[in-house]
C-alpha positions as CSV (number, residue, x, y, z in Angstrom):
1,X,10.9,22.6,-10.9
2,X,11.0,19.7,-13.1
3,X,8.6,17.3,-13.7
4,X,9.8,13.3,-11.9
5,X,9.7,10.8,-14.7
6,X,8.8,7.5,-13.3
7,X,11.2,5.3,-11.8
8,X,11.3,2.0,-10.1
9,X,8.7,1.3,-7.1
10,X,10.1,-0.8,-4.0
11,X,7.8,-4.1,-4.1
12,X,4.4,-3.5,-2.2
13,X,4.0,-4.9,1.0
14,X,8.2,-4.2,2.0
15,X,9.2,-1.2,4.0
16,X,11.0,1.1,1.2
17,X,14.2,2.1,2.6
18,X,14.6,6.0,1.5
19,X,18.0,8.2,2.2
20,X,18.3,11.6,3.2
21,X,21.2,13.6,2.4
22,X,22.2,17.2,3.9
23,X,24.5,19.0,5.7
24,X,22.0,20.8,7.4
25,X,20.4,18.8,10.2
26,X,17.1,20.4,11.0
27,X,16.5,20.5,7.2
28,X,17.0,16.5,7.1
29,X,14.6,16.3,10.1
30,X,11.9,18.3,8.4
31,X,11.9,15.9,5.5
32,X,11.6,12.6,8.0
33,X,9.1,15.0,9.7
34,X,6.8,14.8,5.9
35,X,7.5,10.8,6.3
36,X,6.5,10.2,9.7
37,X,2.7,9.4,9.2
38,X,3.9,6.6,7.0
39,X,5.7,3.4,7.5
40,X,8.8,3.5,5.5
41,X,12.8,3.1,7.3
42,X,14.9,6.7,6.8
43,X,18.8,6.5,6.7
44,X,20.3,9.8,6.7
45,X,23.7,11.3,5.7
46,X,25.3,14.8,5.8
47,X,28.1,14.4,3.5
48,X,28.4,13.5,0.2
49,X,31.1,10.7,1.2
50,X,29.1,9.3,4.1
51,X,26.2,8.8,1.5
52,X,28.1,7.4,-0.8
53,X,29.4,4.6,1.8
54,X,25.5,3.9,2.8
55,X,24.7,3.2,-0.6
56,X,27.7,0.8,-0.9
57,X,26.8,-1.0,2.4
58,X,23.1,-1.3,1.0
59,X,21.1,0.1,-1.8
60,X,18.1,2.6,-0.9
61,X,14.8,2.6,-2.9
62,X,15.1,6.2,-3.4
63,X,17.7,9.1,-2.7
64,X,16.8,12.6,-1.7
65,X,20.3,14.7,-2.3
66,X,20.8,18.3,-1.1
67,X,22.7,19.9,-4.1
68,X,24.8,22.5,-2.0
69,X,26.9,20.8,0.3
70,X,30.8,21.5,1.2
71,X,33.3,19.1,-0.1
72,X,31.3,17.3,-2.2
73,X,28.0,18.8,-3.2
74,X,24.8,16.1,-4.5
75,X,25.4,17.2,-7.9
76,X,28.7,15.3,-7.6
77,X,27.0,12.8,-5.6
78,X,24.5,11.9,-8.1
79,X,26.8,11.9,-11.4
80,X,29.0,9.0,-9.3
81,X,25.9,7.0,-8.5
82,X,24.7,7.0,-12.1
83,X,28.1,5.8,-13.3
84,X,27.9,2.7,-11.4
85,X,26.2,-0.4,-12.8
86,X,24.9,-1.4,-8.8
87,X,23.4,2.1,-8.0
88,X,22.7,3.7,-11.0
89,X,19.1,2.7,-10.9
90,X,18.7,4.0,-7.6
91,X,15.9,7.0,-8.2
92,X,17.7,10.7,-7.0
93,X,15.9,13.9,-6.2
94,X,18.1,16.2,-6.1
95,X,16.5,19.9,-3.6
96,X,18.5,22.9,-5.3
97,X,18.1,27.3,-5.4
98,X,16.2,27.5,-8.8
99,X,20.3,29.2,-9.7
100,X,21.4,25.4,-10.4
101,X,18.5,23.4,-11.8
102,X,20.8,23.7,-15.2
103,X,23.5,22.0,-13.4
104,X,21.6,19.2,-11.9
105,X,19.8,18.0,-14.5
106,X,23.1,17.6,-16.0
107,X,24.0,15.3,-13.4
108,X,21.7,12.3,-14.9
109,X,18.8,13.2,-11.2
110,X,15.2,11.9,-11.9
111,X,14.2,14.7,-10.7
112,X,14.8,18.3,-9.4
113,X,12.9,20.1,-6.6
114,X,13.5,23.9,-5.6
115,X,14.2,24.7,-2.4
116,X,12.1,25.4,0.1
117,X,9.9,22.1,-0.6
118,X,6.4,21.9,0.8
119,X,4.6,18.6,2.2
120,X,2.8,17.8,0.1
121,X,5.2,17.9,-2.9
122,X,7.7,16.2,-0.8
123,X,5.7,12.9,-0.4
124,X,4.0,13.1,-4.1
125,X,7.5,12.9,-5.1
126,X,8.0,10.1,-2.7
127,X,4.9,8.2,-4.1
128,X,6.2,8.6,-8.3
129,X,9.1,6.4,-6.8
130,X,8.6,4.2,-4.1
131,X,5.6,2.3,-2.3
132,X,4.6,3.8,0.8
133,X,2.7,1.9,3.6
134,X,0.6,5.2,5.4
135,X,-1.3,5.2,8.5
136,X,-5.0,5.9,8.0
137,X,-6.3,5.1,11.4
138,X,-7.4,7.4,13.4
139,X,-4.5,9.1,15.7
140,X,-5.1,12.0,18.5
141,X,-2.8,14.3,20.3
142,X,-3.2,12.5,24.1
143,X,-1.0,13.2,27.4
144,X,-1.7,9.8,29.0
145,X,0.5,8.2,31.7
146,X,1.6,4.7,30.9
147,X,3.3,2.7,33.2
148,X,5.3,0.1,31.4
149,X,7.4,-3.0,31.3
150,X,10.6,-3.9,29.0
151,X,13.2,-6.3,29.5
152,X,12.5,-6.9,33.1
153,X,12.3,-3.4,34.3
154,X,9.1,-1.3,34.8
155,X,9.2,2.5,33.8
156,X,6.8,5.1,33.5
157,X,5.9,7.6,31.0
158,X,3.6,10.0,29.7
159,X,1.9,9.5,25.6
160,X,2.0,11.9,22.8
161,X,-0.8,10.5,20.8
162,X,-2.5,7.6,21.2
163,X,-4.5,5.5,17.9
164,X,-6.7,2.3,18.0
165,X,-3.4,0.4,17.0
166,X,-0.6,1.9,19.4
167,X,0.8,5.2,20.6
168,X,4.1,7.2,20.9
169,X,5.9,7.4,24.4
170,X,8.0,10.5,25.5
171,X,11.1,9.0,26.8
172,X,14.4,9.6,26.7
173,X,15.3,5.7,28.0
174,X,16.3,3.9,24.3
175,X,14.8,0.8,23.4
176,X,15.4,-1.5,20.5
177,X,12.9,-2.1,17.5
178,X,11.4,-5.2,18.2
179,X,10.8,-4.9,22.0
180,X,8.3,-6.7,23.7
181,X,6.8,-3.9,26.2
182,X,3.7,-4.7,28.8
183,X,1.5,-1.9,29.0
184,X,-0.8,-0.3,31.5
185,X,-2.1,3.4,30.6
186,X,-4.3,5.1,32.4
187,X,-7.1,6.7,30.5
188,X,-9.4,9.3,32.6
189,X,-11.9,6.9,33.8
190,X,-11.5,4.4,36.5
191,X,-10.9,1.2,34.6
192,X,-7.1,1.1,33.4
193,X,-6.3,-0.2,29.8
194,X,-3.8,-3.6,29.9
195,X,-2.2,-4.0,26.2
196,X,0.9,-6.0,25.1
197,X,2.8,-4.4,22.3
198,X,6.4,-3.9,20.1
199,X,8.2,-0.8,20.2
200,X,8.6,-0.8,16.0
201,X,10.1,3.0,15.7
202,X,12.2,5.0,17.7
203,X,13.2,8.6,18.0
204,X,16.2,10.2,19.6
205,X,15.8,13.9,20.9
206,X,18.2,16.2,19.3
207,X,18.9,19.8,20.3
208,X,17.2,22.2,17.7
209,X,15.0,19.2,16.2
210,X,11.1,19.8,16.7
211,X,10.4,16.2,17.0
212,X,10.1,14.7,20.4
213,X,12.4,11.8,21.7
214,X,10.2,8.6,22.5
215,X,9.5,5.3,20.9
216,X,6.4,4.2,18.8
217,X,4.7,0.8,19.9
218,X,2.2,-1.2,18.3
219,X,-0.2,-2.8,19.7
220,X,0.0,-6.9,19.5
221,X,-2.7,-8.0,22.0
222,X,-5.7,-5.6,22.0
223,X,-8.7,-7.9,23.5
224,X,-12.2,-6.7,21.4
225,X,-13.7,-5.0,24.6
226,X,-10.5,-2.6,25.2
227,X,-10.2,-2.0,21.7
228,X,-13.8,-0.3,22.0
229,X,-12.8,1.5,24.5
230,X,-10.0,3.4,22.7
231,X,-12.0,3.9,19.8
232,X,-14.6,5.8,22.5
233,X,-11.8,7.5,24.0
234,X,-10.6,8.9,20.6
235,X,-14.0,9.5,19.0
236,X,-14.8,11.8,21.7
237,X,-11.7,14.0,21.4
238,X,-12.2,14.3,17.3
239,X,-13.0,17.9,15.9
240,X,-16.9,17.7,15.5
């Protein structure tokens, strides 16, 4: 593995935009897996010519390239975006066998990772490069039914976790970022919780892909009193 050298950082306080590239599906949804405790906006490609159209439409803050890909592999990828004047300061990681870390550093990357990457090398890669905006509240696993309205119509669903700030829906029903949503959930005591919030991510379910289809909402009207009763409801699932 090489070392990253320092490159630029997306200004603090704006959502870095970071692109995926590989031909491999579940391996590009692994790597937004390592990203989704933080608040950053993923586009993803799966050729070398469909990434190279993204970056022309609108520059990324940082590119993670797969080296090995049919057609035209990152390697090639990476040597065209360093020859243009727009995109050549555009950060590149190129994941590669340890077999063709010669080759890539040829290409002009500021960095190299071998394949398989973990975690936590994933994102401290991500940090050398870009600003990212994490989640430190607290967040439990929570199967909560919610019943819900959006754009007129009411729906019901069941949470995946649940945090002082919002919580993740399972649901196949798509939504746009930027919905307003009225919520009621149900936690296991009497009283129900009534929140107002913004869907602000959203997931699609793909065959073969671990993640779970649902949307993310954020909470935009928490009143103090069932704030604290959140926090009581998630304090008392937390490992002791």
């Amino acid at each position: 593995m090489s070392a990253p050298v320092d490159g630029r950082v997306a200004p603090a306080g704006r959502l870095a935009t970071i692109l995926l590239v590989d031909d491999v599906r579940p391996l590009i949804e692994v790597q937004k897996s390592y990203l989704k405790r933080t608040t950053c906006r993923v586009l993803t490609a799966h050729t070398g010519p469909e990434a190279l159209r993204l970056c022309e439409a609108e520059t990324p803050d940082l590119i993670f390239l797969d080296a090995t890909m049919p057609d035209m592999d990152g390697i090639e990828v990476c040597r065209r975006l360093k020859a243009d004047p727009r995109l050549r300061s555009v950060p590149v990681v190129l994941l590669a066998r340890e077999d063709r870390m010669d080759d890539c550093r040829g290409s002009g990357c500021d960095a190299v990772l071998v394949r398989p990457v973990s975690h936590d090398l994933f994102l401290e890669t991500v940090r050398r490069y870009v600003t990212l905006l994490e989640r430190q509240e607290n967040r439990i696993p929570a199967s909560l039914r919610v019943d819900f309205t959006a754009r007129g119509r009411g729906y019901t669903a069941f949470t995946k976790d649940i945090s002082p700030h919002g919580l993740f829906l399972k649901t196949p029903r798509p939504f746009r970022i930027g919905t307003p949503v009225q919520l009621v959930v149900h936690l296991p005591d009497p009283v129900d919780l009534v929140l107002e919030g913004e869907v602000r991510r959203v997931v699609a379910a793909r065959p073969g892909s671990h993640l779970l289809g649902g949307i993310g909402i954020r909470f935009t009207e928490v009143p103090a009193g069932t704030r604290a009763r959140i926090e009581e409801f998630i304090r008392g699932r937390l490992p002791r």
